[in-house]
Every structure is written in C-alpha cells, then in structure tokens.
C-alpha positions as CSV (number, residue, x, y, z in Angstrom):
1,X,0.0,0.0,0.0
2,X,2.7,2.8,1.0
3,X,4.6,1.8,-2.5
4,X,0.9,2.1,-4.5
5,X,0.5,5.6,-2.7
6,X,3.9,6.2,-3.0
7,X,3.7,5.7,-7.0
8,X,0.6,7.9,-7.0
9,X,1.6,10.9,-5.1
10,X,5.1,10.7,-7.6
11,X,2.6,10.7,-10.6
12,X,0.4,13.6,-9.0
13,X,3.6,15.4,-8.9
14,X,4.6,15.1,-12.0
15,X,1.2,15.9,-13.1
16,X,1.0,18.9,-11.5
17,X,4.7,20.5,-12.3
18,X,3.8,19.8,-16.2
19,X,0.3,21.8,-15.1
20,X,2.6,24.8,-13.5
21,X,4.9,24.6,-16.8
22,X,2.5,25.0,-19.0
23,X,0.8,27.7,-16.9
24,X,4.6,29.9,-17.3
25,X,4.3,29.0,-21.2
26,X,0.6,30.1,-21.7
27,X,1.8,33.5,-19.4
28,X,4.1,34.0,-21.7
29,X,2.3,33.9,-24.7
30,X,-0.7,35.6,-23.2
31,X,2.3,38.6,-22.7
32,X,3.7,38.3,-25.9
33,X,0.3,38.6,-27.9
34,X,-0.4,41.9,-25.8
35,X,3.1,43.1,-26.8
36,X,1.8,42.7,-30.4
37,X,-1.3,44.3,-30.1
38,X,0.3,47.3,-28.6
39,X,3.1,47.4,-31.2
40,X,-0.1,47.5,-33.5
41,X,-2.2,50.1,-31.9
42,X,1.5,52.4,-32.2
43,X,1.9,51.2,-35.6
44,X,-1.9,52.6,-36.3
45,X,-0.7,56.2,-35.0
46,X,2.2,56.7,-36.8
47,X,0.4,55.8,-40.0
48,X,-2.1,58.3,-38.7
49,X,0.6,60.9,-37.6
50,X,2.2,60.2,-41.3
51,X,-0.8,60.9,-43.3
52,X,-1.5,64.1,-41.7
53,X,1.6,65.5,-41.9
54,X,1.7,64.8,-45.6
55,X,-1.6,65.7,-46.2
56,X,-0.4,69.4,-45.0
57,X,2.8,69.4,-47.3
58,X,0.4,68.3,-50.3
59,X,-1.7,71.6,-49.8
60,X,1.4,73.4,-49.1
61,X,3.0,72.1,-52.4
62,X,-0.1,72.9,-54.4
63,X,0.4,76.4,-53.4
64,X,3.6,76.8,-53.5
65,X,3.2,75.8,-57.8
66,X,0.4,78.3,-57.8
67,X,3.5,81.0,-57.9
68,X,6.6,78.7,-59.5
69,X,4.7,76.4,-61.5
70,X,7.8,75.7,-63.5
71,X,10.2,74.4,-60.9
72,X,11.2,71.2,-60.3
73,X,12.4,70.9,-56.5
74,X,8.4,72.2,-56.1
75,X,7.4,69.2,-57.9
76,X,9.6,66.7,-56.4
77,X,7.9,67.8,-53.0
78,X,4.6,67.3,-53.8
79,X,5.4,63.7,-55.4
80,X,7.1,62.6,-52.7
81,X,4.5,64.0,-50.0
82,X,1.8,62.3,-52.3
83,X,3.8,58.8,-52.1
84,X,4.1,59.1,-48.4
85,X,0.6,59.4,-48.3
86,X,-0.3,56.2,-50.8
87,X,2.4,53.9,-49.2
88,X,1.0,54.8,-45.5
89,X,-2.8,54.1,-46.8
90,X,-1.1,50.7,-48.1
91,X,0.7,49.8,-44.8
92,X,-2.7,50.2,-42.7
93,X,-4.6,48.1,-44.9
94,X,-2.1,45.2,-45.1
95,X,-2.4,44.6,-41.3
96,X,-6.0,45.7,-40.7
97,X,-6.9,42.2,-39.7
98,X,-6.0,40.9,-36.0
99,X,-6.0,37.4,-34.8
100,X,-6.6,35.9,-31.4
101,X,-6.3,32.7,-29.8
102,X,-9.6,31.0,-30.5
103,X,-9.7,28.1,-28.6
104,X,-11.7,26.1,-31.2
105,X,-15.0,24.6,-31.6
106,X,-16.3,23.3,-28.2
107,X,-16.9,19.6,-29.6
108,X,-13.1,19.4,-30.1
109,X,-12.5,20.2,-26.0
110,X,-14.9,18.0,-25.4
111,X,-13.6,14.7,-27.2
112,X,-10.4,15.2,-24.9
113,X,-9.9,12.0,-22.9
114,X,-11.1,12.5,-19.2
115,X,-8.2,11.7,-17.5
116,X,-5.5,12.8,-15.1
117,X,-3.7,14.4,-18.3
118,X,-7.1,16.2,-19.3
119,X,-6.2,19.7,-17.9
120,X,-2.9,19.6,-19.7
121,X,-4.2,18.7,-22.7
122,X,-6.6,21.7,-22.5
123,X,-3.4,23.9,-21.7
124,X,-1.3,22.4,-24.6
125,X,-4.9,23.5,-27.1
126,X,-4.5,27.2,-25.6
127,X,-0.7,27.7,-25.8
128,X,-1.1,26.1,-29.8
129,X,-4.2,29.0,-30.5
130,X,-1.8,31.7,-28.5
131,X,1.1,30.6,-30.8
132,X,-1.0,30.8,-34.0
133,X,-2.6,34.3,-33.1
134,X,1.1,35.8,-32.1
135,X,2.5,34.2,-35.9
136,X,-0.1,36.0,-37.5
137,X,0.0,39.0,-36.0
138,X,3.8,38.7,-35.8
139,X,4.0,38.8,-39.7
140,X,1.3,41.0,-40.2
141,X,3.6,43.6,-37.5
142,X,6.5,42.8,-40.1
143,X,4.8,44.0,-42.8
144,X,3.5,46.7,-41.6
145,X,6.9,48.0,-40.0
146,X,8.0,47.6,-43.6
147,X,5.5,49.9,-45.4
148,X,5.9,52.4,-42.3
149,X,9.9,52.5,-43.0
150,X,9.6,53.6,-46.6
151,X,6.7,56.4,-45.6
152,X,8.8,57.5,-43.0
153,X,11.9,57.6,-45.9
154,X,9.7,59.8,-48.1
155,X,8.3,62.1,-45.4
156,X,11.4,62.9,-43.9
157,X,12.6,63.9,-48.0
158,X,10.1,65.8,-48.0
159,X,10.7,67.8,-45.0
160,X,14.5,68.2,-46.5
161,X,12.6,69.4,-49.9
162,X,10.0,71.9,-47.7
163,X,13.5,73.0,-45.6
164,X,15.6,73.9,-48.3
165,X,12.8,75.1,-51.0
166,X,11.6,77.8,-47.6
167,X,15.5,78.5,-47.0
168,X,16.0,79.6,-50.9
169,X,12.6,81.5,-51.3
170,X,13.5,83.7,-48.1
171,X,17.0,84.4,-49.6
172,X,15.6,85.5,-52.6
173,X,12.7,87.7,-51.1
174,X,14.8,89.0,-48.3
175,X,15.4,92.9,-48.5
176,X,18.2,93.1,-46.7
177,X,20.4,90.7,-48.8
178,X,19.5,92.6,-52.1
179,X,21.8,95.4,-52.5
180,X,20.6,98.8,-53.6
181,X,20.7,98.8,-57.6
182,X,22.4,102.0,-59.0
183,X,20.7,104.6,-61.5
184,X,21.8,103.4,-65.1
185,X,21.9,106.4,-67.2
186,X,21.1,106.3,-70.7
187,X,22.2,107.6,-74.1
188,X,18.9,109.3,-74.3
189,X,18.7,110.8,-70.8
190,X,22.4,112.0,-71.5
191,X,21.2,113.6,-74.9
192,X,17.8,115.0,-72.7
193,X,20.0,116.8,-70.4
194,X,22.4,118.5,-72.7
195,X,19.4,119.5,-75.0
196,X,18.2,121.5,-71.7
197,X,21.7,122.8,-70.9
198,X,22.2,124.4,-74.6
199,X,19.3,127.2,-74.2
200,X,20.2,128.7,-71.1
201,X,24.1,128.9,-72.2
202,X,23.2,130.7,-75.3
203,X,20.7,132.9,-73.3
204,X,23.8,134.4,-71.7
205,X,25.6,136.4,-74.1
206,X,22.4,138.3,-75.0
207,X,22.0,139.2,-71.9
208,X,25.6,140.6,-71.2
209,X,25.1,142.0,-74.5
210,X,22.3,144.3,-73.6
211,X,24.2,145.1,-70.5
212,X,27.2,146.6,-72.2
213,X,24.6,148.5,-74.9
C-alpha cells in the first residue's frame, strides 16, 4: 500500500509540475500577444501621424506651384508628399486584420480524454491557439513595420525638400540681402540733359550784351 500511494503521489507530482509549466508557457504567450497588439495600436498612430503631416505638405506644395509652377524641386515635394501618403494608406490596410487565440470549436475540448492528463491537454490546445494568433499578428507587424519605413523615408525627404525650398525662397525675397541697384543712365537721358543745358548757355551772351549797350 505505501509503495501504490507512493507511485501515486510521484505521478500527481509530476502531473501537476507539467500543469505549472505549462501555466509559465501560456503567461508568456498571453504577454507576448499583448506586446503585439500594442506594437499594432503604435503602428496605427504613426500611420495616422504620417498621413496628416503629408496631407499638409500636399496643400502646401499645391500652393507653393500656384507661384513657380515651372520648378522642379516644387514638384519633387509634392510627389514625394503624395507617395508618403499612398504607401501609409497601403501599410494600414495590409495589417487591418488581427487574430486571437480561439480556442476552437467546443466539440473538439470536449472529445479530450477524461483523464489525469485532461487539464494539460486543455493547456497544450490554448498555448497552440496563443502561438497561431502571435505568428499571424507577428508577420502582419513585419509587414507593416516595412511599409511604415519607406513612408517614413519619403516624409522625412520631403521635409528636407520643404526646408531647403523655404531656405531659398526667403533668400531671394529678403530685402536686406539685395543690395541697392544703382541709376543706369542712358544715351537718351544724356542727350535730354544737354538739350536742356544748350538754351540757357546761349541765353547768356544776349543778356551781357544788352548790358554793355
């Protein structure tokens, strides 16, 4: 009898240590699935942060062509504000499913064998729908962290673009830097003023003329 309970209480133990290990392993993946979701829910406001951002650089672009229509850099900074905008509208709607750990149909918990091993074998079933959720989310955050790098590329161009296209236009409309330009005189303005210099020196021998008389 003390050997039989003996052989028992071993197997209760090891029964229960698989239970406690397999409670640390479903912990853990229970963690890691809520790091994912929250990597998500940041990934969601960057996109968001991202779009409006670019959505202001578009309007500024649009009126910065309404007075150089003809330049280039102008152009280039509304493209590239414009492809932000399409590749961050792409990155939110790659990963705009999310999975969870779905334990499965009820019928298939129920056709577990009712035995010492049952609860483990209804720990084993969660930590498998846990691991499936976190490799679909997991890829889905991979992805996404893919389309947010190139926006982010693109956005931070066109902040150079905005930068050194605002740096030029106040140079060239700055009073201070453009030096006072000097009166050019002309042939004709020359001829003008010794046309109105001739009378008044022939005026002046009449007049000493009369004088003397």
């Amino acid at each position: 009898m003390r050997y039989r309970e003996k052989k028992l209480h071993d197997e209760k133990q090891d029964v229960e240590g698989y239970e406690h290990n397999l409670h640390l392993v479903l912990d853990t993946c229970k963690n890691e699935l809520q790091d994912i979701n929250k990597d998500r829910s940041l990934q969601y406001g960057n996109f968001k942060t991202i779009l409006w951002i670019n959505v202001v650089f578009v309007g500024v672009s649009i009126k910065l062509l309404e007075y150089h229509p003809d330049s280039i850099f102008f152009i280039l900074f509304g493209v590239s504000s414009f492809a932000s905008i399409l590749i961050a509208l792409l990155g939110m709607l790659e990963g705009q499913f999310n999975a969870y750990a779905v334990m499965g149909r009820p019928s298939k918990m129920a056709s577990l064998k009712n035995d010492r091993w049952l609860k483990s074998q209804g720990l084993l079933s969660s930590i498998y729908a846990y691991r499936q959720a976190i490799k679909y989310n997991g890829i889905n955050l991979i992805k996404r962290s893919r389309w947010l790098r190139r926006s982010k590329y693109l956005s931070l161009l066109s902040l150079f673009l905005l930068l050194l296209l605002g740096s030029v236009i106040l140079k060239g409309e700055n009073p201070m830097s453009q030096k006072p330009q000097k009166p050019v005189s002309t042939t004709k303005s020359i001829k003008r003023a010794n046309d109105s210099v001739q009378p008044k020196s022939s005026t002046q021998p009449k007049d000493s003329s009369s004088k003397q008389g």
